[in-house]
C-alpha positions as CSV (number, residue, x, y, z in Angstrom):
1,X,31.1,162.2,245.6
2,X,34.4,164.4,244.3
3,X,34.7,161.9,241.6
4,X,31.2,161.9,240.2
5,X,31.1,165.9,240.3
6,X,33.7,165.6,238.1
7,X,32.3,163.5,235.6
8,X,29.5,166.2,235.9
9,X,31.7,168.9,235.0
10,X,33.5,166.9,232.1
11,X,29.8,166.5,230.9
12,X,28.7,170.0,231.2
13,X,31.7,171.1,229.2
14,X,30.6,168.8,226.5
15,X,26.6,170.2,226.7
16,X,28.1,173.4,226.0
17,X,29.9,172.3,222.7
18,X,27.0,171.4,220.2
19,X,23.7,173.1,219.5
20,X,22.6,171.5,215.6
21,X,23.0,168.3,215.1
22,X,22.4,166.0,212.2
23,X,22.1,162.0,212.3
24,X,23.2,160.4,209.5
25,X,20.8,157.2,209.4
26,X,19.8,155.9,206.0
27,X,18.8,152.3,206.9
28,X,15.6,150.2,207.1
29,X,13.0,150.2,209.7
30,X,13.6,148.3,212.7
31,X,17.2,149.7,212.5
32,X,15.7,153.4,212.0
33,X,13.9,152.7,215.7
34,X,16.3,151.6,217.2
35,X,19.1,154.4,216.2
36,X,16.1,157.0,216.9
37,X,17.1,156.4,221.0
38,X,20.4,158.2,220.1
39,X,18.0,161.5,219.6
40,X,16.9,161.2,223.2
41,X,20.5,160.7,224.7
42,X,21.8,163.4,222.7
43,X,19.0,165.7,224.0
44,X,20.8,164.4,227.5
45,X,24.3,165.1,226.8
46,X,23.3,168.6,225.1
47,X,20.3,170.3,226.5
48,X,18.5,172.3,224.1
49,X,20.5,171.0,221.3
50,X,18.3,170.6,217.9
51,X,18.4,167.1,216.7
52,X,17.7,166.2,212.7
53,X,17.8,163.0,211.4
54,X,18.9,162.5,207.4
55,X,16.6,158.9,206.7
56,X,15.7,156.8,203.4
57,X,13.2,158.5,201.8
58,X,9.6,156.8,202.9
59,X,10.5,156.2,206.5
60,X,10.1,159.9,207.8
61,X,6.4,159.2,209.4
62,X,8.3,156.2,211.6
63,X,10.5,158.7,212.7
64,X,7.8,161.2,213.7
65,X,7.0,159.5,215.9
66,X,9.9,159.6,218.1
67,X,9.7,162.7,220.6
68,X,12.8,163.9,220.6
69,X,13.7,164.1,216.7
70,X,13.3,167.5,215.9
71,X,13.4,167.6,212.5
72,X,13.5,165.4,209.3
73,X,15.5,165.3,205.8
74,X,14.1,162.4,203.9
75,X,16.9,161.1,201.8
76,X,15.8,160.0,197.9
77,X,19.2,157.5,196.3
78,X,20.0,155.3,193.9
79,X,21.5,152.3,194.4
80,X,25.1,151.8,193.4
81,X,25.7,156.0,192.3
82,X,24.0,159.4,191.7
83,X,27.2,161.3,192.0
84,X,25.9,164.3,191.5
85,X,22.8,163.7,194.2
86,X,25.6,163.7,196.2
87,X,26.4,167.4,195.1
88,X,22.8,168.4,195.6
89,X,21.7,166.9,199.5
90,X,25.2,168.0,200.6
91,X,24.2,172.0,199.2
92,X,20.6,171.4,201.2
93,X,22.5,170.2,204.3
94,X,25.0,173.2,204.5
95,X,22.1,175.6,204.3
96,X,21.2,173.9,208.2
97,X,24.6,175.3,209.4
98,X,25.1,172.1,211.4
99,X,27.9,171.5,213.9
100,X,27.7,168.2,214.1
101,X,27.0,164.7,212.3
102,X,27.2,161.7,213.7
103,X,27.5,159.0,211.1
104,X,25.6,155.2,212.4
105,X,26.2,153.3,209.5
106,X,29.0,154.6,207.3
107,X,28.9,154.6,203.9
108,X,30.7,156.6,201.7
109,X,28.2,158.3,199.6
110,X,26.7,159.4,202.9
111,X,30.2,160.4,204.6
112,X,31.4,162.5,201.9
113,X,27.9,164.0,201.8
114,X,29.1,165.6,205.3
115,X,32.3,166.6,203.8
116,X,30.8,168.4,201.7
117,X,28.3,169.8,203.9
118,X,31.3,171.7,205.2
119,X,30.0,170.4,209.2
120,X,32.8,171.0,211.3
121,X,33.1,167.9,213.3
122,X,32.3,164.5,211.9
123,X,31.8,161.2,213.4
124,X,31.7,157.8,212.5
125,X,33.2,154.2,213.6
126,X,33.2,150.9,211.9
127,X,29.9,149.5,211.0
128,X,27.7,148.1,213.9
129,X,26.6,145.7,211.3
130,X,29.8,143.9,210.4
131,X,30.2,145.9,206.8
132,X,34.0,146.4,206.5
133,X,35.3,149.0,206.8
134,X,36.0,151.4,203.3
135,X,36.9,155.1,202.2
136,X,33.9,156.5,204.6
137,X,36.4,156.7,207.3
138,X,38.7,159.1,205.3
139,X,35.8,162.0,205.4
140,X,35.6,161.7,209.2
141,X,37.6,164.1,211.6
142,X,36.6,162.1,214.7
143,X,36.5,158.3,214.1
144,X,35.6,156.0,217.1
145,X,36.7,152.4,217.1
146,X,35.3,150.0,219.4
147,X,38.5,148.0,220.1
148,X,37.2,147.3,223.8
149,X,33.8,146.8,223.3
150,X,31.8,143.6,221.5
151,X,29.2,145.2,219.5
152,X,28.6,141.7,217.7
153,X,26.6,140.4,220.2
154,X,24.6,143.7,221.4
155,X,21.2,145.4,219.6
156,X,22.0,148.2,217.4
157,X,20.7,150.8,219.9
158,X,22.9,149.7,222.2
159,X,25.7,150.3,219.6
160,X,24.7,153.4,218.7
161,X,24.4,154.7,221.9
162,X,28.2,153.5,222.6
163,X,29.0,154.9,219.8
164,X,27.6,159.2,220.8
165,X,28.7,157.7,224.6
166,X,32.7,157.2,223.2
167,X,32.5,160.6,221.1
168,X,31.4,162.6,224.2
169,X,33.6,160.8,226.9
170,X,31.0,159.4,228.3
171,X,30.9,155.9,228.2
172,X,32.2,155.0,231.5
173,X,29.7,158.1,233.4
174,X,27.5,156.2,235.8
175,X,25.0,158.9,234.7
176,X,24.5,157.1,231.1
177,X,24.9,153.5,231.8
178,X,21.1,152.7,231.5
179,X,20.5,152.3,227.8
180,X,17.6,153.8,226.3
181,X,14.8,152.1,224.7
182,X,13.0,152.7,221.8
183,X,9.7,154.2,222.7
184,X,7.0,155.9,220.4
185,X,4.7,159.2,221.4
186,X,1.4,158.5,222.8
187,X,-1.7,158.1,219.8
188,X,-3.3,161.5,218.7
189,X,-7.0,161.7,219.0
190,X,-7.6,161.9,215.5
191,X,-5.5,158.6,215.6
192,X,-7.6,156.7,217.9
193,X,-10.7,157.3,216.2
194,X,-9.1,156.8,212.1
195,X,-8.5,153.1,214.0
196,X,-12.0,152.6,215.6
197,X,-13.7,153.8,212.3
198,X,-11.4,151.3,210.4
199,X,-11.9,148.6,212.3
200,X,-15.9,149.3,212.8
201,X,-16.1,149.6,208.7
202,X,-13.8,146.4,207.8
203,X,-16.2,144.4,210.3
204,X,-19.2,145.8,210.6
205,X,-19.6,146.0,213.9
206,X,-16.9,147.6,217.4
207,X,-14.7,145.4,218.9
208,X,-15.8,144.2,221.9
209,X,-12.9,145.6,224.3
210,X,-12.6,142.2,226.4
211,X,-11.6,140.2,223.5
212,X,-8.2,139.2,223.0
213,X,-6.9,141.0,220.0
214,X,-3.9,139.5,218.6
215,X,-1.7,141.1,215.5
216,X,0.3,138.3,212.9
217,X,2.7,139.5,210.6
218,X,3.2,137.0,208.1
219,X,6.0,137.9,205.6
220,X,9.5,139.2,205.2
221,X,11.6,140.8,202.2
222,X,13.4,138.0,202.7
223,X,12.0,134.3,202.1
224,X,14.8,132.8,204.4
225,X,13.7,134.2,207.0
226,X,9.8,133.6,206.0
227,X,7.8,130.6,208.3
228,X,6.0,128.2,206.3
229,X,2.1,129.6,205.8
230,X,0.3,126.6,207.3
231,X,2.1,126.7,210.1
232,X,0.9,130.2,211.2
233,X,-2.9,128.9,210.0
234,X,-2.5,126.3,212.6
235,X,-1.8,128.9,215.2
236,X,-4.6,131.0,214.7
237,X,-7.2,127.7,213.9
238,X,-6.2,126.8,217.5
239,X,-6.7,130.7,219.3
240,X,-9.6,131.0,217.8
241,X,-10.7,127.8,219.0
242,X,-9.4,128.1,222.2
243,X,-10.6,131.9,223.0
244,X,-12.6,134.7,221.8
245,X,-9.7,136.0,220.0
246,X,-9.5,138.6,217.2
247,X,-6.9,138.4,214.8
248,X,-5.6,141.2,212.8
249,X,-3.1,140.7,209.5
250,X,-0.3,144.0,209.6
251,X,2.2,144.5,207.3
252,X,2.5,146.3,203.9
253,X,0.9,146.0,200.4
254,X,3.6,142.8,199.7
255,X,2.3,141.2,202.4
256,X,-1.5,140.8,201.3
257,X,-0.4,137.5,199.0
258,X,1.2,135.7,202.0
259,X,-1.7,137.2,204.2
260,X,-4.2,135.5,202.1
261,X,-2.9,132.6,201.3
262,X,-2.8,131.9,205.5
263,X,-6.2,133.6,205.1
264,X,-7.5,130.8,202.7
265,X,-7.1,128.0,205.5
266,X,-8.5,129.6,208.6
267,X,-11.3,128.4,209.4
268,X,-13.4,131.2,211.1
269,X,-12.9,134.0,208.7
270,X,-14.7,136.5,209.9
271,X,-12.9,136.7,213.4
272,X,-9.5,137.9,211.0
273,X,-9.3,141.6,209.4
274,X,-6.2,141.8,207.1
275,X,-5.0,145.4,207.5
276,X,-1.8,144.9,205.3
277,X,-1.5,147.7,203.8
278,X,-4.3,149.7,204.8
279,X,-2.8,151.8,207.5
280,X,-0.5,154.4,208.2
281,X,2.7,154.1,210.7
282,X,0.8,156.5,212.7
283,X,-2.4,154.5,212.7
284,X,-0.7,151.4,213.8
285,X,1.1,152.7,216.2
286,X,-2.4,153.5,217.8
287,X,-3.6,149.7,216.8
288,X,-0.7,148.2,218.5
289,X,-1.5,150.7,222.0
290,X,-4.7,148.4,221.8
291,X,-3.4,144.9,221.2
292,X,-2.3,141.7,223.5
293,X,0.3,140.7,221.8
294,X,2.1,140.6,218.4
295,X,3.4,137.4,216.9
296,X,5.6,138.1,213.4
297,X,9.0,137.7,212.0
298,X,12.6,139.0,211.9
299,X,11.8,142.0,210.5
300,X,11.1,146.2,211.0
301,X,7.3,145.7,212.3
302,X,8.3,143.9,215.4
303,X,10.6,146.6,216.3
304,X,7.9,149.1,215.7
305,X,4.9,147.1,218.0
306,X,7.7,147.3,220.2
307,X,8.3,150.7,220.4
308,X,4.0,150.9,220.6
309,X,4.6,149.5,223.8
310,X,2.9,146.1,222.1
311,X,4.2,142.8,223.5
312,X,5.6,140.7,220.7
313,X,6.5,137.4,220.2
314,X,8.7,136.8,217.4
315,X,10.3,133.9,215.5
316,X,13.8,134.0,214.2
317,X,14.9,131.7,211.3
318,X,18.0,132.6,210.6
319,X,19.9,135.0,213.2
320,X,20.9,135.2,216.8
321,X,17.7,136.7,218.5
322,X,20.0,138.1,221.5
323,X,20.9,140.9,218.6
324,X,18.0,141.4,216.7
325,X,15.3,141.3,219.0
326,X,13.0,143.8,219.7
327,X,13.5,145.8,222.9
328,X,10.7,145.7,225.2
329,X,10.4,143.5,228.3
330,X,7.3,141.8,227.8
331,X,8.9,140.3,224.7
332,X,9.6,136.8,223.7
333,X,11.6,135.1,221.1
334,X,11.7,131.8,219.2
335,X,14.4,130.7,217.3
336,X,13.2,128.0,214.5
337,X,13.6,127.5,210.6
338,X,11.9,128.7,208.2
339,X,11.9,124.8,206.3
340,X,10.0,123.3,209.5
341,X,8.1,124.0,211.6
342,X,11.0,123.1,215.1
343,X,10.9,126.4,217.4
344,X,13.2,126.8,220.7
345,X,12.7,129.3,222.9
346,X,16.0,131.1,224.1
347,X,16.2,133.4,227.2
348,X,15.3,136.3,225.8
């Protein structure tokens, strides 16, 4: 009992410290969600603290989604320069008068941005991601390594909450070891019914509520980690056979093509509505509240109908799902190749 009121002390010490926080998190989607649970345990380790997250430009309505992000900078770059761009987001972050910034993937555009920024203390740590380390490190005044800890084989929220855990000297406080898992605000009102009208005007008619609805997400930026298009017709050809199922495409613009083409070979149409593309994050989120199940790819989306609350079954071509997986427990994973059509199912 003496022991653990002293680990409340050391933590109340800490709370005390920082009130305006920036997170430095310029990455893509399923890594935004997952580094959005360091928001919540930051709201933990420093009550009433203010918590703003600097993200790429595009992805700010994913992040609004998360409770406990208080504010947003969205984060227009080049690839590969923009010096001066530089100059100008580190003028319109000094004007927040942060005390913090806590760095989750270094890089040294971003680093030096917080240098520049003139925040007083700056954290960062080697990439969670394997990148190697380079000059970022040099514009940080607190710089965690993770010399005792295998981040190579954990998700990234798990890493990123390590990472805030080390800074605050907290990693070891009985308090925090429960990690936190991505989870999404509950659907507006306004929401609900932009989903219900959608779904009434691309079929013509309201989905009966006791049929199993069943989201596929077909594609990937990357076409490694893609699974052959006739194998996902066969899927569906053999749920809608075997059940009253309706199937619903997600996924962006790109995806239509792929969509389509899967599309082409199914062979009762009109129980599919291909949505790629034709929603916003906000409206899926409330699509995914109403679904069975997922079943997609190694990519952001199953992170997202995740976070929804959406079970998801996902298929990994080319990575270890124990990583990469999307954190919910009614979640299953396949690991497979995106040449054939041979899945195994790991204990995930």
């Amino acid at each position: 009992m003496l022991q653990y009121e002293k680990i409340f002390v050391k933590s109340r010490v800490w709370i005390m410290k920082y009130k305006n926080i920036i997170v430095d998190s310029v990455m893509h989607l399923g890594d935004l969600i997952q580094a959005s649970t360091v928001a919540t345990l930051l709201k933990k380790l420093y009550p009433g603290a203010k918590v703003t997250f600097l993200v790429q430009d595009g992805l700010q309505s994913a992040l609004s989604l998360c409770q406990d992000v208080d504010d947003i900078i969205p984060y227009k770059y080049k690839s590969g320069g923009d010096v001066l761009n530089v100059f100008r987001y580190a003028k319109k972050i000094k004007a927040y008068n942060f005390d913090l910034s806590i760095s989750l993937d270094p890089r040294v555009r971003l680093s030096a941005m917080m240098w520049l920024a003139g925040i007083p203390t700056r954290v960062g740590s080697p990439s969670v991601f394997g990148w190697k380390p380079d000059a970022a490190r040099y514009f940080f005044n607190r710089y965690i390594d993770f010399k005792d800890y295998d981040y190579s084989s954990q998700p990234a929220a798990f890493n990123f909450q390590q990472l805030v855990l080390r800074f605050a000297g907290e990693e070891n406080n009985p308090v925090y070891m429960k990690h936190i898992i991505p989870r999404f605000r509950n659907s507006t009102p306004d929401e609900e019914t932009a989903i219900k009208d959608f779904l009434q005007q691309d079929n013509n008619q309201e989905q009966d509520i006791q049929n199993l609805k069943v989201a596929f997400c077909v594609n990937t930026v990357s076409s490694d980690r893609n699974w052959p298009v006739n194998n996902f017709a066969e899927i569906i050809n053999r749920l809608l056979a075997s059940s009253n199922a309706q199937i619903f495409f997600v996924g962006v613009k790109q995806d239509l093509e792929r969509a389509q083409a899967i599309l082409n070979m199914v062979e009762e149409r009109s129980r599919v509505i291909n949505l790629c593309g034709k929603t916003s994050l906000a409206e899926l989120n409330a699509l995914f509240r109403k679904l069975d199940f997922m079943l997609g790819l190694d990519n952001g989306l199953g992170h997202f109908a995740a976070a929804s609350g959406c079970p998801t079954i996902t298929i990994f071509a080319t990575v270890d799902p124990g990583k990469y997986r999307p954190l919910i427990d009614t979640g299953i994973c396949l690991k497979g190749f995106a040449e054939d059509s041979k899945l195994s199912a790991p204990p995930y």
